[in-house]
C-alpha positions as CSV (number, residue, x, y, z in Angstrom):
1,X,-57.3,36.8,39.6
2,X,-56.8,40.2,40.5
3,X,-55.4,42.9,37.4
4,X,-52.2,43.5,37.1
5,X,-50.8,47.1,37.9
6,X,-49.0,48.8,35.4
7,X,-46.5,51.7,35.8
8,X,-46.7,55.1,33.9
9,X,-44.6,53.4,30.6
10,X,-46.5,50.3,29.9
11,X,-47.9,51.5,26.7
12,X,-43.5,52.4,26.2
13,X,-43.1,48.8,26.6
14,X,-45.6,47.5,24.7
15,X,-44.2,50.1,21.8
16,X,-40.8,49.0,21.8
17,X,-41.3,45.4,22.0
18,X,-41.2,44.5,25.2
19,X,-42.3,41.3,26.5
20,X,-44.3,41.9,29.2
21,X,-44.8,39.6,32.5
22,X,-46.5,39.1,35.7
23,X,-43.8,40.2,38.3
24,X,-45.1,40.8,41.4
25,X,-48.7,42.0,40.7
26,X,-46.8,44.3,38.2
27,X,-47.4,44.2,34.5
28,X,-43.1,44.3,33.6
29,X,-41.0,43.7,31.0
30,X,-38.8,40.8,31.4
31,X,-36.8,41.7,28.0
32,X,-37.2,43.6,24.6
33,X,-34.1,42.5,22.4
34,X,-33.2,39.2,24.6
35,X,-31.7,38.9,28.2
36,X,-28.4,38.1,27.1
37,X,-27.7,41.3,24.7
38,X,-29.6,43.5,27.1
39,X,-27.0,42.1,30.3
40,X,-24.0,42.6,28.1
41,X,-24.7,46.2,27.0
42,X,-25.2,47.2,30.8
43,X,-22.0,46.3,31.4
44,X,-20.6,47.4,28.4
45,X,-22.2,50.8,27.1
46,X,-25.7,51.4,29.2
47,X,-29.1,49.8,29.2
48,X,-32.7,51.6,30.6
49,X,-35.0,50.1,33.0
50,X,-38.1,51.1,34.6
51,X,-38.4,50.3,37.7
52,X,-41.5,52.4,38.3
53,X,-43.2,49.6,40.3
54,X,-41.1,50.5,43.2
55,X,-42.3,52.3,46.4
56,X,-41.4,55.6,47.9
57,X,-42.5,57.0,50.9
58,X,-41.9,60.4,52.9
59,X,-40.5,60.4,56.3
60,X,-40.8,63.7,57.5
61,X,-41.0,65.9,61.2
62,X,-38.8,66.4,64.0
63,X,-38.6,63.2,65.0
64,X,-37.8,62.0,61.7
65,X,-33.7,60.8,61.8
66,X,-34.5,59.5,65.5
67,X,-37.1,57.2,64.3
68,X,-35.8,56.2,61.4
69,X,-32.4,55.0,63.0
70,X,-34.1,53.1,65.3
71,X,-36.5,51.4,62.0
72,X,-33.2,50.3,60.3
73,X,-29.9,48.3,61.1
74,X,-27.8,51.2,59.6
75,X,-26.8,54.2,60.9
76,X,-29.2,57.0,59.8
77,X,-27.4,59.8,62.5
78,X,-24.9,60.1,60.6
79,X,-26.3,60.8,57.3
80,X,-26.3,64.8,55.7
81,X,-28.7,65.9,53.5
82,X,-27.9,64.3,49.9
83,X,-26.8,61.0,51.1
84,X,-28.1,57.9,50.2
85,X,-27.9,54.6,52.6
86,X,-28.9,51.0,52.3
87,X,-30.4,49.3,54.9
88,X,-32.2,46.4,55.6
89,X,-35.2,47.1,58.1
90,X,-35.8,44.1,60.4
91,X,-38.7,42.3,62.6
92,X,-37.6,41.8,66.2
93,X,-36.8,38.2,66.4
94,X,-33.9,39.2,63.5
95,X,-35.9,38.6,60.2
96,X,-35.8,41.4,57.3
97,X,-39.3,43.1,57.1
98,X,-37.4,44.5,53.6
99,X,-34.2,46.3,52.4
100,X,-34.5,49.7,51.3
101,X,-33.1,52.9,50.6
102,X,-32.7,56.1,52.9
103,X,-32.4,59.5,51.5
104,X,-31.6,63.1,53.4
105,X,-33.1,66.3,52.0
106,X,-33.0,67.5,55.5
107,X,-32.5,66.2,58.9
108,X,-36.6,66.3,59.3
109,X,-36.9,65.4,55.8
110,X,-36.2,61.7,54.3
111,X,-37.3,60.0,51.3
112,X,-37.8,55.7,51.4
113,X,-37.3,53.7,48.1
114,X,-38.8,50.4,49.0
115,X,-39.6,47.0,47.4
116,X,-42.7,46.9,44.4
117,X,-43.9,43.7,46.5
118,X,-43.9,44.8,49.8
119,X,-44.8,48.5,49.3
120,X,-48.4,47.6,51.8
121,X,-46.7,45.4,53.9
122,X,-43.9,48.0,54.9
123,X,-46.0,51.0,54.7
124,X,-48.3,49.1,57.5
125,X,-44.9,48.4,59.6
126,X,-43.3,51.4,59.5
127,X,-46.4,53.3,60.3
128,X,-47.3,51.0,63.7
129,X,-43.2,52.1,64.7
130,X,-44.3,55.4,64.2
131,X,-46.8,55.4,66.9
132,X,-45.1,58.6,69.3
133,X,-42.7,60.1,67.5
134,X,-43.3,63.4,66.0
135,X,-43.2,62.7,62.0
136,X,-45.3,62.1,59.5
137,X,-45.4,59.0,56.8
138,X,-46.7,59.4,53.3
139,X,-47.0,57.2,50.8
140,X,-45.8,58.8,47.4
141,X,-45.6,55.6,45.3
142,X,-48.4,56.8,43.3
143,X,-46.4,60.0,42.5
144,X,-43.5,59.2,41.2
145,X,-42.1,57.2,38.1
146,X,-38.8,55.6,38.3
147,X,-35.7,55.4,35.3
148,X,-32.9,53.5,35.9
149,X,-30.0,54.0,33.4
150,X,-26.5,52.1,34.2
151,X,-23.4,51.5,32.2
152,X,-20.4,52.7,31.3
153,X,-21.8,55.5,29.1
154,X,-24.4,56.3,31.9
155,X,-23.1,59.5,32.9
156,X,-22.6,60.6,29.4
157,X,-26.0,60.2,28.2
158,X,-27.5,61.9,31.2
159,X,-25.2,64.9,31.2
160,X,-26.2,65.1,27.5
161,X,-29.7,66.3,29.0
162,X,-29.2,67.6,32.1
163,X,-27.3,71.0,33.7
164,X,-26.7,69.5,36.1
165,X,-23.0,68.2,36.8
166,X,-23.2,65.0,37.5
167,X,-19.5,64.7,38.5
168,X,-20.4,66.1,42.0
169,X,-22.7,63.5,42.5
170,X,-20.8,60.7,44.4
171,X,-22.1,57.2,44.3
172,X,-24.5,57.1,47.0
173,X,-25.5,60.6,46.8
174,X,-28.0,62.4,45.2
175,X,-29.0,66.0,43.8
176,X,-32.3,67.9,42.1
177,X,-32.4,69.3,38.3
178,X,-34.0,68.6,35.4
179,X,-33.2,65.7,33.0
180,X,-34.8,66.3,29.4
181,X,-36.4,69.6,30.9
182,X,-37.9,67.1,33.4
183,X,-37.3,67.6,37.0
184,X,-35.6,64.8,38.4
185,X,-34.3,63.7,41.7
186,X,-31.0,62.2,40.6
187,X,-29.2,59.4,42.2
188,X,-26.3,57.9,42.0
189,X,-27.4,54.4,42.8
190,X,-28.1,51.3,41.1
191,X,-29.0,47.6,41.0
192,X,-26.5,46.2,38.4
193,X,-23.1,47.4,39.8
194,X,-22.1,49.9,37.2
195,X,-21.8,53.2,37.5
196,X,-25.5,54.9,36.7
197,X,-28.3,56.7,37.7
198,X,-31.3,56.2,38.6
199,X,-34.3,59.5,37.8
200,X,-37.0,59.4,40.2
201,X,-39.7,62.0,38.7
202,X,-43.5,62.6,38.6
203,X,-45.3,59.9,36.9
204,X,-46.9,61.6,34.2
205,X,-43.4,62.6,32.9
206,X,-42.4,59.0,32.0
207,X,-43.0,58.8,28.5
208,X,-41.4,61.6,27.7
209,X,-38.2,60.8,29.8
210,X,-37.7,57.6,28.6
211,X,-37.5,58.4,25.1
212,X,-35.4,61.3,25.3
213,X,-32.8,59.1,27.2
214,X,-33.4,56.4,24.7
215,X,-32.9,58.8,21.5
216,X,-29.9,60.2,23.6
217,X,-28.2,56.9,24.2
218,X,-29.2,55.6,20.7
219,X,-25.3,56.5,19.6
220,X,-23.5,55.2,22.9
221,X,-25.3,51.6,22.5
222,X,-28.0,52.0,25.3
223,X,-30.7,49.4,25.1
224,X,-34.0,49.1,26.8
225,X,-33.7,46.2,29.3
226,X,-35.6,44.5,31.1
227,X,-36.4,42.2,34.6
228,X,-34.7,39.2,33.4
229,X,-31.4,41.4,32.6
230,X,-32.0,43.2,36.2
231,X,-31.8,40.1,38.0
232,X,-28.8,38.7,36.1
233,X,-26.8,41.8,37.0
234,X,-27.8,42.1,40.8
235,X,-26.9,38.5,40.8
236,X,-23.3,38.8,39.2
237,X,-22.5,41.5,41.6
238,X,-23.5,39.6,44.6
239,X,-26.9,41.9,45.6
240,X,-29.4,40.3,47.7
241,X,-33.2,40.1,46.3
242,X,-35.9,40.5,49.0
243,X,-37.2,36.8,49.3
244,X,-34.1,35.3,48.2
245,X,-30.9,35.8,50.0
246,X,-32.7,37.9,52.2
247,X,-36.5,37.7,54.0
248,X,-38.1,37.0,57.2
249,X,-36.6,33.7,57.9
250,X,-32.8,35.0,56.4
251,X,-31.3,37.5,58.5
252,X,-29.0,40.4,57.4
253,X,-26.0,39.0,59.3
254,X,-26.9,35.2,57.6
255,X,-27.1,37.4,54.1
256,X,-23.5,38.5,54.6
257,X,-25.0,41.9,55.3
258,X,-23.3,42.0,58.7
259,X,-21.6,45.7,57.2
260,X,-25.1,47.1,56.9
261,X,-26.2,46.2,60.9
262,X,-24.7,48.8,63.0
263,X,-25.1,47.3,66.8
264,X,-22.8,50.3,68.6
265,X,-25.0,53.0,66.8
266,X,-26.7,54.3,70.1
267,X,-30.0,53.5,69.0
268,X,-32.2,50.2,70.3
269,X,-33.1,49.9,66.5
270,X,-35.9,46.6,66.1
271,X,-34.0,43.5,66.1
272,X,-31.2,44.4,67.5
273,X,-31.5,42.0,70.7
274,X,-31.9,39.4,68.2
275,X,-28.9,40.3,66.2
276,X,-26.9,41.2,68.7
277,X,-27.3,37.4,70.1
278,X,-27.0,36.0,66.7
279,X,-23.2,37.9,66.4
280,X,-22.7,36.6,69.1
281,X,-22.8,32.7,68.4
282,X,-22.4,33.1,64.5
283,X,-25.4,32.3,62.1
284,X,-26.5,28.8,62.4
285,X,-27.2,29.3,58.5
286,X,-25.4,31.5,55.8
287,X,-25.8,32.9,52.4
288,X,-22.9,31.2,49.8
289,X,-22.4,32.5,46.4
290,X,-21.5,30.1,43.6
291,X,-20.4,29.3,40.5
292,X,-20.4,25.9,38.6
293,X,-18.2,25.9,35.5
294,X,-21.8,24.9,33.7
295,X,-24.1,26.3,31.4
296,X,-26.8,24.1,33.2
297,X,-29.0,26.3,35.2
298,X,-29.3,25.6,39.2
299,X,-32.8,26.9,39.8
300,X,-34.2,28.5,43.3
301,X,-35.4,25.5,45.2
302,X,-32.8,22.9,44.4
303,X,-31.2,20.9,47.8
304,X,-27.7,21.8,48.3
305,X,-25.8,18.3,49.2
306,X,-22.9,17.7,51.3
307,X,-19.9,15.1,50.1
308,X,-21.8,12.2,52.1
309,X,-25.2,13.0,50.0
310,X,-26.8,14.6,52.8
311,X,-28.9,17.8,52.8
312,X,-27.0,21.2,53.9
313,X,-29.3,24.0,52.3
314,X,-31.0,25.3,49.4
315,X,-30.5,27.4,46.4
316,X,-32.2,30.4,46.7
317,X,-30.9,32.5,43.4
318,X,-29.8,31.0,39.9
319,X,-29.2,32.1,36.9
320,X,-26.7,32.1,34.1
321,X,-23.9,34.7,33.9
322,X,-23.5,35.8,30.3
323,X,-19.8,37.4,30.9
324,X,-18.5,33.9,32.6
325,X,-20.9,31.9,30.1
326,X,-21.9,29.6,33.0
327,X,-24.1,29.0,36.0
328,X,-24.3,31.3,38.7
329,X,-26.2,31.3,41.6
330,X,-26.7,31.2,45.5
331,X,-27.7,29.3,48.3
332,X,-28.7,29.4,51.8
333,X,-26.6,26.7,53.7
334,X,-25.5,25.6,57.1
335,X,-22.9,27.6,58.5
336,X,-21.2,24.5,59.0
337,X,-21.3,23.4,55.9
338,X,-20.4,27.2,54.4
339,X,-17.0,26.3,53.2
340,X,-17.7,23.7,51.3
341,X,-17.1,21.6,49.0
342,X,-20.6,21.3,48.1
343,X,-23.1,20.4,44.9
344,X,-26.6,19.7,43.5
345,X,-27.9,17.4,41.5
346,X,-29.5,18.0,38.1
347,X,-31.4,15.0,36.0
348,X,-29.4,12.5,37.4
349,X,-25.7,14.2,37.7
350,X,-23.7,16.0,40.6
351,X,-23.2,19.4,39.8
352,X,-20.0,21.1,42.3
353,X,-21.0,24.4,43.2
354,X,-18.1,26.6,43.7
355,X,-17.9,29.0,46.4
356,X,-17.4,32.7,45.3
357,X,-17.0,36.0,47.1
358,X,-19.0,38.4,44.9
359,X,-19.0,40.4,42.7
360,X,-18.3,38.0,40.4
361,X,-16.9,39.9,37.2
362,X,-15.1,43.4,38.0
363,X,-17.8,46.1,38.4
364,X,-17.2,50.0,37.9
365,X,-19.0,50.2,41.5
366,X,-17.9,48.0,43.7
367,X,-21.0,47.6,46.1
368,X,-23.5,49.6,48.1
369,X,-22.8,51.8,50.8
């Protein structure tokens, strides 16, 4: 078995109680206080992740917005420096390589946040597209740490230790200063649906970060949170998980991502063939979001039935919402079978899934852009 890699605040975790867990290859809290508490403060006052283990990479020449529009379904043309856009990135037959974040410094300057599980795979991808353009990859995942704080008294705590003024920073845009006399690229994005930021900076200024945000929140109710909390939240709000509702086999226009694949952009972008075909005769399979009206878990992995007992899908996400104080989840079925009704079964009993259009409490931030 190979060691686990740990981020910049493992000894952090271990300090404050978290519990630490494999997650892929990454040594990672799943919770400190307990999933529940941590999921409620988030959407309540403000909790703290690190999410360190992601990726970054530099994208950077004169070719650099040229290729990358035609890496990723969305439309990096028309991007300015200190935007931030979501994309998935996808294989030519359709399937997501990964989904990702763009950033502008410059128009020969962008910056890649990318999945902690596929950082080798994508780095590999992305540099094979490179082959003639004029730009330059580089991996900087080794550089940087990554802080995550979201909530309602996000923007407080932060403006507590920073100059900088946060209110001109739109969701989905970004700006440099220092945080705690640490300097920080700050972004208004997030993972949870709230209003937040998240404080990319260089590794070895973790420790000291994180515990000036936690002293700084200690009065507004911000609590360390973990993975388990993470995934909770993403999934309340309706945000795919590479592997889950999105991956090689699940497309971006099966994911309900259609908003995110820009087919008019002017650029023959990889898998757009594919995707354009697939518009064209609908999904054969599509990504349903649920509730159940029980506090009975539906794991990944269940079958998804139709009324006549036949097979339709599978749950790919589950989990239980601690706001609706019941099972959450959702599930990749046929397109035919999309509307429903539909259930699963667990230990003997028919469970109804409901369908839902996410998010599925009301969120500060209403989605990604």
């Amino acid at each position: 078995m190979s060691e686990l890699q740990r981020t910049p605040l493992r000894d952090f975790h271990a300090a404050h109680g978290g519990r630490l867990v494999d997650f892929a290859g990454w040594e990672m809290p799943v919770q400190y206080r307990g999933i529940l508490d941590e999921h409620r403060a988030v959407r309540r006052t403000a909790g703290l992740f690190d999410v360190s283990h992601m990726g970054e990479v530099d994208v950077q020449g004169p070719d650099a917005g040229r290729f990358l529009n035609q890496l990723v379904t969305n439309d990096v043309a028309k991007m300015h420096p200190g935007r931030v856009v979501y994309s998935p990135m996808c294989y030519p037959d359709g399937g997501v390589v990964d989904d990702l974040l763009v950033y502008q410094r410059s128009p020969e300057d962008f910056f890649l946040c990318i999945n902690a599980g596929n950082i080798a795979k994508d780095l590999a991808w992305i540099r094979e597209r490179a082959a003639g353009f004029n730009v330059k990859i580089t991996d900087r995942s080794s550089d940087y740490a990554l802080l995550a704080i979201q909530g309602p008294k996000a923007a407080v705590i932060v403006q507590s230790l920073t100059g900088a003024k946060l209110g001109l920073i739109k969701y989905y845009h970004f700006g440099e200063g220092t945080v705690a006399g640490i300097h920080c690229l700050i972004s208004r994005t997030g993972y949870t649906g709230e209003d937040g930021f998240e404080l990319y900076h260089a590794a070895s200024d973790a420790p000291a970060l994180a515990e000036a945000l936690l002293a700084a929140g200690a009065a507004h109710g911000l609590e360390l949170t973990g993975l388990g909390a993470r995934d909770s939240l993403r999934l309340e709000a309706g945000y795919p998980l590479y592997g889950h509702e999105i991956s090689a086999e699940i497309s971006p226009l099966a994911a309900g991502l259609g908003w995110t694949v820009k087919l008019d952009k002017g650029a023959d972008f990889v898998g757009r063939e594919a995707l354009v075909r697939e518009k064209a005769a609908g999904p054969a399979r599509r990504v349903i979001f649920f509730r159940t009206g029980d506090r009975r878990i539906v794991r990944a992995g269940a079958t998804v039935l139709a009324p006549d007992g036949s097979a339709v899908g599978t749950v790919v996400s589950g989990t239980l919402s601690p706001l609706l104080n019941e099972s959450i989840g959702s599930a990749l079925v046929t397109a035919a079978a999309a509307a429903g009704p539909l259930a699963v079964e667990i230990r003997g009993d028919l469970l109804a899934l409901a369908p839902v259009k996410p998010p599925f409490v009301p969120l500060k931030q209403g989605g990604v852009a």
